[in-house]
C-alpha positions in Angstrom: 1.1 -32.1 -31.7 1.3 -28.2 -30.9 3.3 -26.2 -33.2 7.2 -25.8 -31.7 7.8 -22.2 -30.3 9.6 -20.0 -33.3 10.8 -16.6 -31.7 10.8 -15.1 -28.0 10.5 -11.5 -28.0 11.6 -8.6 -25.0 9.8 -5.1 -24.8 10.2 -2.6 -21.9 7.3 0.0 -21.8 7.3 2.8 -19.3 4.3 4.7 -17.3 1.9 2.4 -15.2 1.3 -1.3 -16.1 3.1 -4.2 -14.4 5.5 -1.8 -13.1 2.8 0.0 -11.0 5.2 1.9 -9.0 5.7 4.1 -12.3 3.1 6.7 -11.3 2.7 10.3 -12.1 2.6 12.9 -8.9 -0.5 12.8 -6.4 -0.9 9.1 -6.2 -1.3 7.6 -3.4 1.3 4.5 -3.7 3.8 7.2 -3.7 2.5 9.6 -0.2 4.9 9.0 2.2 5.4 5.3 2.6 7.1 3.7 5.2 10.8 1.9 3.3 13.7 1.0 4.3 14.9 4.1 2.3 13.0 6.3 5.0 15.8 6.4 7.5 17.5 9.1 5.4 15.2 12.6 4.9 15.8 12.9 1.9 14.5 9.5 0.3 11.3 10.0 2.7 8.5 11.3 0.8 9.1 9.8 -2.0 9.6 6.3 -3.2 10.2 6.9 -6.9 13.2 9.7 -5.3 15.5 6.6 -4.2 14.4 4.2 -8.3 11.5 2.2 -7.3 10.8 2.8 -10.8 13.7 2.8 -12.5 13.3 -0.9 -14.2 10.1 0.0 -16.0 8.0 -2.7 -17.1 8.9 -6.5 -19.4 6.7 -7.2 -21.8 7.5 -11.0 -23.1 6.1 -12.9 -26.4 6.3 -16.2 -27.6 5.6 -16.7 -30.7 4.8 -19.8 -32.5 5.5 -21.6 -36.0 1.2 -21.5 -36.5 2.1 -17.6 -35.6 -0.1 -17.9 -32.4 1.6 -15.3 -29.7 1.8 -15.9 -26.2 2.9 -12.8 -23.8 3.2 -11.6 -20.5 3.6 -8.8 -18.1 5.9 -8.1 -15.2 8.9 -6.0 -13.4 12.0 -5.7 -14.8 12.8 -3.3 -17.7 15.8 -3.1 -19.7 18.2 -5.3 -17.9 15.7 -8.0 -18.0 15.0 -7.8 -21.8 18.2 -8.4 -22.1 18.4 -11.7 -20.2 15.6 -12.7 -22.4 16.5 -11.9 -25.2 20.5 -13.3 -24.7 20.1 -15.9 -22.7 16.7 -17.2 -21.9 15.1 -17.5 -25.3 18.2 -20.4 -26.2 15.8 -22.8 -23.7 12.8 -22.3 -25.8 13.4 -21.5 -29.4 12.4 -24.5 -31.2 11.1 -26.3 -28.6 7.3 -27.4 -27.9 5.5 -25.3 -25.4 3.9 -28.2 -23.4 7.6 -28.8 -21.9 7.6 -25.6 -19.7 9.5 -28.3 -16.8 12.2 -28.5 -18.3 12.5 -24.9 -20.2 11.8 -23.8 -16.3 14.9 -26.2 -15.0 16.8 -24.5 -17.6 16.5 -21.4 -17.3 17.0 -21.0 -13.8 19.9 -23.4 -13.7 21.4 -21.7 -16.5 21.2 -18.5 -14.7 21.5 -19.6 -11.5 25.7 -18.2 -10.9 24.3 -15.0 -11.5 20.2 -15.2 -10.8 18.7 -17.2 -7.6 16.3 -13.9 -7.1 15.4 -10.4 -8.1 15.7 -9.3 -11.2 16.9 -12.7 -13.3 13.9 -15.0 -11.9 11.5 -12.1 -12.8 12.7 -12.1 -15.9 12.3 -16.7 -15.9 8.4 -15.6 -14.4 8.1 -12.9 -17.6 9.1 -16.0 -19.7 7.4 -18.3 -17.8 3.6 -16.7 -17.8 4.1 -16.0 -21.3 4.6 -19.4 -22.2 1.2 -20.4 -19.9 -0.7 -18.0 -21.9 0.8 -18.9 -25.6 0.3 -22.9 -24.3 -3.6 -21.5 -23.7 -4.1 -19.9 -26.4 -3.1 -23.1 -28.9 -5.2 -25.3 -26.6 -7.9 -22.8 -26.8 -8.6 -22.8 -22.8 -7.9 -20.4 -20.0 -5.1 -21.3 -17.8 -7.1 -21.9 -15.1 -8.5 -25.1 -16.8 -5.0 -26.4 -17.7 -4.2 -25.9 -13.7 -6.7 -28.3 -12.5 -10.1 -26.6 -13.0 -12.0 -23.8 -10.6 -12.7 -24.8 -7.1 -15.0 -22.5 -6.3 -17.1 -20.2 -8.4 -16.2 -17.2 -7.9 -12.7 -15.1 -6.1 -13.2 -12.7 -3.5 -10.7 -10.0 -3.1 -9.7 -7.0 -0.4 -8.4 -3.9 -1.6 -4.9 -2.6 -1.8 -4.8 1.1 -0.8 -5.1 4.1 1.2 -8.8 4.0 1.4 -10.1 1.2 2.9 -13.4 3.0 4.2 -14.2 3.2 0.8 -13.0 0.1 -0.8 -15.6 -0.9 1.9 -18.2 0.4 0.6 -16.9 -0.8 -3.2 -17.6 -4.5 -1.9 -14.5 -5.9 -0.7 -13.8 -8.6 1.8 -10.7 -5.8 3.7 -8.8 -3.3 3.2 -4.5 -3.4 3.2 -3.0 0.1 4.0 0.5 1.2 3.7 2.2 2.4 6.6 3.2 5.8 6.3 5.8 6.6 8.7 9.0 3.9 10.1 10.9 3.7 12.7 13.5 7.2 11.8 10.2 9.1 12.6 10.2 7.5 16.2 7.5 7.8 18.5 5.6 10.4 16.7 5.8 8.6 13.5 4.7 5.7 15.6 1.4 7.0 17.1 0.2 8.3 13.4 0.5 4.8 12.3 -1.8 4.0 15.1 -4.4 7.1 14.6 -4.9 6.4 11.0 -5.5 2.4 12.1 -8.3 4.0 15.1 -10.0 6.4 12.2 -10.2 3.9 9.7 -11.8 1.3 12.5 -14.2 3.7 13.2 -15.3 4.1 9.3 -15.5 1.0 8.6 -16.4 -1.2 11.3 -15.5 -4.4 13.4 -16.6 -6.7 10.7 -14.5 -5.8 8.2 -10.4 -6.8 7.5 -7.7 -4.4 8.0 -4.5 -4.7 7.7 -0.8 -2.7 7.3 1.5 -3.3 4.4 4.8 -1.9 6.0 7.3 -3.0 2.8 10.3 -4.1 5.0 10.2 -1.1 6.9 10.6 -2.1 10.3 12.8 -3.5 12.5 11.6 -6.6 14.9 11.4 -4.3 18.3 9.1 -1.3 16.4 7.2 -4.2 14.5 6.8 -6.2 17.6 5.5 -2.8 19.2 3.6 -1.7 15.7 1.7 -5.3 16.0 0.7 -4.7 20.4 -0.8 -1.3 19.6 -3.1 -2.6 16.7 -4.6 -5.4 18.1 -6.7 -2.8 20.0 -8.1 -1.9 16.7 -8.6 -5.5 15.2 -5.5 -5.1 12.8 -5.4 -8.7 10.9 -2.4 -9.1 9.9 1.0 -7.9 9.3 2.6 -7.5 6.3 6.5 -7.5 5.1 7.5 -5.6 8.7 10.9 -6.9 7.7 13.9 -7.2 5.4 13.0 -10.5 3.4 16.3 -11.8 4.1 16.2 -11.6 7.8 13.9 -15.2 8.5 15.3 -15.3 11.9 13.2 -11.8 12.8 10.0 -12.5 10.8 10.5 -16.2 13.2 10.3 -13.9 16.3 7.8 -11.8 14.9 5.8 -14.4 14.6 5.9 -15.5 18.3 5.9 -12.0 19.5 2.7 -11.2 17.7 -0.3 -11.1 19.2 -2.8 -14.0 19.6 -4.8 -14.2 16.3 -2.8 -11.5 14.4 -1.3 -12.7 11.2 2.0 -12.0 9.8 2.5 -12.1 6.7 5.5 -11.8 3.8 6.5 -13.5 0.8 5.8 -10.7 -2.2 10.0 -10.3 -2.3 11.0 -13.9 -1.8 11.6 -16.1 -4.8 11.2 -19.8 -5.8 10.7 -23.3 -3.6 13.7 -22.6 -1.8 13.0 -19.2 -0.7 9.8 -20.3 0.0 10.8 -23.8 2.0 13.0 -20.6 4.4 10.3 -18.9 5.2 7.7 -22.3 6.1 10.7 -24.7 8.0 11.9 -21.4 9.8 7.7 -20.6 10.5 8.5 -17.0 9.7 4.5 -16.5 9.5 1.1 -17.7 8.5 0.7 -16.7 5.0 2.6 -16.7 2.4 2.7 -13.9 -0.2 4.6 -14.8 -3.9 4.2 -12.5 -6.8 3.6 -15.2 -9.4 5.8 -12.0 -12.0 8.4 -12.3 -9.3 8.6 -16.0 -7.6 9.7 -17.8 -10.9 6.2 -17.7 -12.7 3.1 -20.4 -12.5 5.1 -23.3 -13.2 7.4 -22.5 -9.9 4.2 -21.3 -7.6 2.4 -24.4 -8.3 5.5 -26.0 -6.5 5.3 -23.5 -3.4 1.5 -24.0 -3.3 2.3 -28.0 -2.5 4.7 -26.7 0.0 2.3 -24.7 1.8 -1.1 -26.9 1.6 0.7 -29.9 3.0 1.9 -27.2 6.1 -1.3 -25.6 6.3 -0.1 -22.5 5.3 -2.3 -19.9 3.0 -0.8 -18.7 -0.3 -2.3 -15.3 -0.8 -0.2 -14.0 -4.1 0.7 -10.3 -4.3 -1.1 -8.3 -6.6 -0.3 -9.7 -10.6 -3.9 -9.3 -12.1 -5.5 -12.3 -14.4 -1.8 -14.1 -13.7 -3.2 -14.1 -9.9 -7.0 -15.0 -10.6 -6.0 -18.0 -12.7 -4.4 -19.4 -9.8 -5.8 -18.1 -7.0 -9.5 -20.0 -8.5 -7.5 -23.2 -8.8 -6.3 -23.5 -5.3 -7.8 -24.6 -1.9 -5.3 -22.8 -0.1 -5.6 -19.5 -1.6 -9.2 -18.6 -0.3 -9.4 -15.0 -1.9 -7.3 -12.9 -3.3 -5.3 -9.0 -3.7 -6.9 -6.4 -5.5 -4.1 -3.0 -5.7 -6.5 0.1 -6.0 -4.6 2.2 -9.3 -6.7 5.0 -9.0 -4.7 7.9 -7.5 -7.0 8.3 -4.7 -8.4 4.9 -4.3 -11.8 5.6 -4.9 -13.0 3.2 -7.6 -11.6 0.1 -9.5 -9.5 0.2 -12.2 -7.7 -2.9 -14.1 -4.9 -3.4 -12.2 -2.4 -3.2 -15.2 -3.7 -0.6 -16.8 -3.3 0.8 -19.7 -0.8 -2.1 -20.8 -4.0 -5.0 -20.7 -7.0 -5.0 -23.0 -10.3 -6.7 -21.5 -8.3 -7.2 -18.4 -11.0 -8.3 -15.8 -12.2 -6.5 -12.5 -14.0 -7.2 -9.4 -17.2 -6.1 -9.2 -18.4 -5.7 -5.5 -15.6 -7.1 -4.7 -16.0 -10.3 -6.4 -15.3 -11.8 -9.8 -17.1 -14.6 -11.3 -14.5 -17.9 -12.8 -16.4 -17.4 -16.0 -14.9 -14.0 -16.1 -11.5 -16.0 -16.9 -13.2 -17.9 -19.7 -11.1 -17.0 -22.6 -7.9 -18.8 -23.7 -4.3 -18.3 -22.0 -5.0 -15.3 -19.6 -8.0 -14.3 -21.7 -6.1 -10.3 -22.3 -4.9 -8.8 -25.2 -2.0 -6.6 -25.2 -3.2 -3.0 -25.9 -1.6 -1.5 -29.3 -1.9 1.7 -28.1 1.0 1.3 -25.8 4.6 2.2 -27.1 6.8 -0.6 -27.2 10.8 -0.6 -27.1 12.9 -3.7 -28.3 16.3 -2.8 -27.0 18.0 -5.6 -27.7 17.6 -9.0 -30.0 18.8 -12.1 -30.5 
């Protein structure tokens, strides 16, 4: 028997980490990205000017009666350590870790008049990874063993960033740029979307992946016309051209694409249902979930089914070791995200830095599953980081 779980804990922690939008100046997740903020000037060059960083990040532990500590890392901030702290920890106080079903059920049903997405299930994921990695730690394997063992030896990765001619060069299967410029900057804004494309071609090659992360930028006709003008350069696939509530566009996106481009989306959906939407609807051809965002491991393992049995890829978003224990378990997740964090996107840094100790990286683009060979998620969190407790239970 594994020792009950004695006390859930809520920290929010600001600068960098999980909540990777919270960047100082000159970096370039920040450079004027396409949004759907963008259609006003003033919220244009800037995303942090409109709040994308406003939540800050969760930091989760469970501890248990054997004073074991499981934690986690996502989105979500204050307003989520308070959901944790007054209404999620009730499901798992006292309860044995191995019955993270039902503390799952519960949580989301017990949020559910007020949850369904956003904020509350990233708060359930925060709770729901921290469990995985506390259940780990007592059983003294990496997650990735307790999700059915590695099925291949190593994950392979493309980079996140505005460098792909370098990230290149670093190793990596592709490169993902953001868009800069949506459809308020019109035609103009339209042809530098398709010059940066043509320069980074040239740098790097036919035989290498790019593709555009446009963030729900777009509407279907400039998507539609975004997607024509690429496939002159070999663009791969595109990503979140639309709001993630509008399936019936990403649908017609989808046929309007051309032959052998992918489109993609997923990172801002949440749970099996969101997820069943996007597949029944064939809105595109891989999905994207953010394990911190879509309701946690116990919840992806339930969209992974979906997918396999449609043929669909499950590519997660971003989310450090919580990705590479999955991704390494899957058949249908084939590789994996890597987000460059350096400002300039020339050279790897953990993902979640500074928040993770002993946080693995890719090295020429790959990482080896022995890499994941410590217990829970195999990282520490790192002392040196200021936590706040604003609320308990």
């Amino acid at each position: 028997m594994l020792p009950k779980i004695k006390q859930v804990r809520a920290y929010v922690v600001r600068g960098g980490g999980a909540d990777y939008h919270d960047q100082g100046d000159g970096h370039w997740i920040d450079d004027h990205i396409a949004t759907p903020m963008a259609k006003y000037p003033e919220y244009r060059q800037s995303r942090q000017s409109f709040g994308i960083n406003v939540l800050g990040t969760l930091v989760v532990e469970i501890e248990a009666t054997d004073g074991t500590v499981g934690f986690a890392v996502t989105t979500g901030g204050e307003p989520a350590a308070y959901i944790v702290e007054k209404h999620l920890a009730r499901f798992l106080e006292g309860r044995s870790p191995t019955d993270y079903e039902k503390i799952w059920d519960q949580m989301y049903f017990g949020t559910q008049y007020y949850g369904r997405k956003g904020l509350v299930v990233n708060a359930i994921s925060g709770v729901d990874l921290a469990l995985w990695d506390l259940l780990g730690k007592l059983r003294q394997e990496p997650v990735y063993h307790l999700l059915g063992g590695a099925v291949r030896d190593e994950l392979s990765f493309y980079a996140t960033g505005a460098r792909p001619d370098l990230a290149k060069g670093m190793g990596f299967i592709g490169g993902k740029m953001p868009l800069h410029h949506g459809p308020a900057e019109g035609e103009e804004g339209l042809a530098k979307n398709i010059a940066e494309l043509a320069t980074m071609r040239e740098r790097c090659g036919d035989d290498f992946w790019l593709m555009f992360d446009c963030w729900m930028a777009l509407d279907l006709n400039y998507a539609t016309r975004l997607a024509h003008k690429a496939k002159d350069y070999g663009l791969k696939w595109i990503e979140e051209a639309l709001s993630p509530d509008d399936y019936w566009g990403y649908a017609a996106l989808k046929k309007a694409a051309p032959a052998g481009m992918l489109v993609t989306t997923g990172e801002h959906e949440a749970t099996r249902w969101g997820f069943r939407m996007l597949m029944e609807m064939e809105c595109c051809d891989i999905i994207q979930p953010d394990v911190g965002w879509c309701g946690g491991v116990t919840e992806l393992l339930k969209i992974s089914a979906m997918a396999d049995s449609r043929g669909v890829m499950v590519i997660p978003h971003g989310s450090s070791v919580y990705s590479y224990h999955f991704v390494i378990t899957r058949h249908n997740s084939p590789f994996a995200e890597f987000l460059m964090m350096a400002p300039k996107a020339d050279q790897v840094q953990p993902m979640f830095h500074p928040q993770l100790l002993d946080e693995p990286v890719p090295v020429n683009g790959r990482l080896k599953a022995t890499a994941l060979d410590k217990p829970g998620f195999g990282v520490e969190l790192n002392p040196a980081v200021t936590l706040h407790r604003p609320y308990t239970h």
